[in-house]
C-alpha positions as CSV (number, residue, x, y, z in Angstrom):
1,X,41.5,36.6,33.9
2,X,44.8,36.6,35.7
3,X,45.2,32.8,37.1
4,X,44.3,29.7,35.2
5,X,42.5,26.4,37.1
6,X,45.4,23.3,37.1
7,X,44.0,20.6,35.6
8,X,44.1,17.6,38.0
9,X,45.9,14.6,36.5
10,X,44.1,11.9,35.0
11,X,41.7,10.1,37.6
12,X,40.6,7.1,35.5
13,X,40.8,4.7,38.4
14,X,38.6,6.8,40.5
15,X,35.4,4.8,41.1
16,X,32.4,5.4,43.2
17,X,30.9,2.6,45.4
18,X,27.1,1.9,45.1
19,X,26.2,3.8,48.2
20,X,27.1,6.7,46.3
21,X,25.9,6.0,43.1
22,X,22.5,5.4,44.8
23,X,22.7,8.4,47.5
24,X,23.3,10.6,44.0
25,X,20.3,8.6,41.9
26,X,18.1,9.3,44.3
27,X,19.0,13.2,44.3
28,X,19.0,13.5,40.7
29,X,15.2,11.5,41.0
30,X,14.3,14.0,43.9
31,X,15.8,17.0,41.6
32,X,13.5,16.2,38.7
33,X,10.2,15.3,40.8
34,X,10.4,19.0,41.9
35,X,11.2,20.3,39.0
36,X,8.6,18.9,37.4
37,X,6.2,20.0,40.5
38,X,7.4,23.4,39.4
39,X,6.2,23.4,35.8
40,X,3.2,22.2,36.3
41,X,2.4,25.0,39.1
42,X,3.8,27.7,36.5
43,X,1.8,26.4,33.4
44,X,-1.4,26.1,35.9
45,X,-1.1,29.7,36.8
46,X,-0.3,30.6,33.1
47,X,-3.2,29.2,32.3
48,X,-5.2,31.2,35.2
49,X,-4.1,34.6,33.9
C-alpha cells in the first residue's frame, strides 16, 4: 500500500438533526425487513430441496 488515508481531525461537535436521524432509522428498519424477507425465502427453499 503506497498512500495512507488522513485522518480527519476530531469532529465531536458534529451533530445530525432529526430529519436525518429519522431519514437513516427508517433505512436501517427498511434494510432489515428485507433482509429478513430474504432468509425466510432461502430457509423455505432449503427446506424444499
Amino acid at each position: 500500500m503506497a498512500e495512507q488515508l488522513v485522518l480527519l481531525e476530531d469532529t465531536s461537535d458534529f451533530h445530525l438533526d432529526e430529519h436525518t436521524r429519522d431519514i437513516g432509522r427508517r433505512g436501517i428498519a427498511e434494510v432489515r425487513r428485507v433482509l429478513a424477507e430474504v432468509e425466510k425465502a432461502a430457509a423455505e427453499r432449503a427446506e424444499a430441496a
